[in-house]
N, C-alpha and C positions, 0 to 999 in steps of 0.2 A: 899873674895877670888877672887884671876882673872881668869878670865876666859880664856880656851884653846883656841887658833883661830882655826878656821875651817882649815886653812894649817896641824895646826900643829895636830890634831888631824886626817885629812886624811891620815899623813902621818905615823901615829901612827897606822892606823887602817888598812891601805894596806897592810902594810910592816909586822904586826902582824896578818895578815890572809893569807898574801903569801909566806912570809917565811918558815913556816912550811912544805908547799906543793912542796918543795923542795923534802925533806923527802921520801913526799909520791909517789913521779915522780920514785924518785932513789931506794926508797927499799919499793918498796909496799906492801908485804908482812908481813916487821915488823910494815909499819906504820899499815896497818888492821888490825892487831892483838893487837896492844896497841887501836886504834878505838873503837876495839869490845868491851874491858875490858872497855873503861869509864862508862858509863850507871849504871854498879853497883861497882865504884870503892869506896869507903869509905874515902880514905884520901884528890880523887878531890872533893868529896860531901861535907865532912868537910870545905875544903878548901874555896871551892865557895860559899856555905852556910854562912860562918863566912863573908868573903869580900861581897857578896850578903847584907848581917845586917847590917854591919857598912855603907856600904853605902845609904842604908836606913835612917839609924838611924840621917848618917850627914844630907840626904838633910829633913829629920822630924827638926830637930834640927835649919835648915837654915830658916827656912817656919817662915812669919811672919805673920801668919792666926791671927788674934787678938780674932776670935771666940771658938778658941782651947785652946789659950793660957795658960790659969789654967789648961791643963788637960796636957800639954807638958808633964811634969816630969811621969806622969803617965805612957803616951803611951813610951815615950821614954823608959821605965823599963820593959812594957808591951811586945813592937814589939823586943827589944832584948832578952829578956827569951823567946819568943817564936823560932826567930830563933836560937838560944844555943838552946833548946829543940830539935827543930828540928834535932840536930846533932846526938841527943841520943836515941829518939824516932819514928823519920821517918826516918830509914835509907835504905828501900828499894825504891833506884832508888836516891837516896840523892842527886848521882854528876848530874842527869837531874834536878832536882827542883830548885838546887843550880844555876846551868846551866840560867835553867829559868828566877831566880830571876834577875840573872847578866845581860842576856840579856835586860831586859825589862830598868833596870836602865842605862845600856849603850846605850838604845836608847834614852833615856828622855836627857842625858848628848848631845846625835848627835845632837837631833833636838831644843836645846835648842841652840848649837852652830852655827846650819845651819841657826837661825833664819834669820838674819840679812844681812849677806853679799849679793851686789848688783849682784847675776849672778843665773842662770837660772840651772847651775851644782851644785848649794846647792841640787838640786831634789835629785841628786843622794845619796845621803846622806840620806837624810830624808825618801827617798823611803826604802832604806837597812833597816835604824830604825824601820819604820813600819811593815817591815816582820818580822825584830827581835819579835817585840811586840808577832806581831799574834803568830810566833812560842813560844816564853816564854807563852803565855796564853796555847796555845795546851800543850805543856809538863806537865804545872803545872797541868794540866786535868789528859793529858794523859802520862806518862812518857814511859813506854814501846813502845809509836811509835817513839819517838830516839832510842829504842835499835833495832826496827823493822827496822829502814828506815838506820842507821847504817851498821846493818848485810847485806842489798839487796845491799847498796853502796859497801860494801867491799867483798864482794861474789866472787871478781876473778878480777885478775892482772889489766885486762883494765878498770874494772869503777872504781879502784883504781885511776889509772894514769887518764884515763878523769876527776872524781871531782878534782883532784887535778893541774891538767893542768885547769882547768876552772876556781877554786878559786885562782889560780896564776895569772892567767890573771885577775881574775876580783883585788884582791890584790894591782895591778901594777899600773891599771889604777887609782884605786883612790890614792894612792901614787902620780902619776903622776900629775892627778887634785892637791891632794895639793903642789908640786912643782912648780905648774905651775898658774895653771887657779884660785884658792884659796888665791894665796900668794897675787894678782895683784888685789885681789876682797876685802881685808881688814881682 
């Protein structure tokens, strides 16, 4: 399979973390309120949980470990019934764990990407990744400090509008990076 260039993936990943904060600029109130509802929504838990597995399961399935090899079919059967399981047996806090999962595999896809290009703003990239990480490991710990840190976010019109004017800006810029700085760097 080929792989994403770092352009095209910053511009996938600005424009899908800024965009929405559109949203939450203009109607802050409904965005905080659907905000609040994810942490125990059940159909984003399902949702992220399912996309979470299979993309697991692809890059198990990619891995050319030759020490595992005989056990592939296994785990492959193994780590997919557990996360299906997951939909039906862990579903308090599901759309954070789901959350979780996502993020941690969307960081391994950034800085797998950010490897290689010859410029010094791959950092940026790779930095965001690793915060991803650390918060996908906190969640999957802790799940109720996203609903914690959620509700103190959205607690009143202005820290609505500042995370959302912040994550627009930050959004833009890397947009910007891959328009610009990314496209020029391979």
């Amino acid at each position: 399979m080929k792989q994403i260039s770092l352009s095209m993936l910053a511009i996938i990943l600005g424009l899908g973390l800024g965009l929405p904060q559109i949203y939450g600029l203009t109607q802050p109130k409904a965005f905080a309120a659907g905000v609040r509802k994810f942490p125990r929504s059940l159909p984003w838990g399902v949702a992220l949980m399912l996309l979470g597995t299979a993309w697991f399961l692809y890059y198990l399935n990619e891995e050319s470990i030759a020490d595992f090899a005989t056990y592939k079919p296994v785990l492959l059967i193994g780590f997919g019934a557990v996360g299906l399981a997951s939909c039906f047996f862990v579903q308090d806090y599901l759309a954070v764990r789901g959350l979780a999962v996502v993020l941690m595999l969307l960081a391994k896809l950034m800085v797998d990407t950010a490897r290689w290009p010859d410029t010094g703003w791959r950092l940026v990239i790779v930095t965001w990744a690793y915060l991803m990480v650390i918060a996908g490991i906190w969640f999957t710990i802790w799940p109720w400090h996203l609903r914690d840190f959620l509700n103190w976010a959205t607690a009143n019109e202005k820290r609505v509008r500042v995370g959302s004017a912040i994550r627009l800006v930050f959004g833009l810029f890397v947009a910007a990076l891959g328009f610009t700085v990314f496209r020029s760097a391979g």
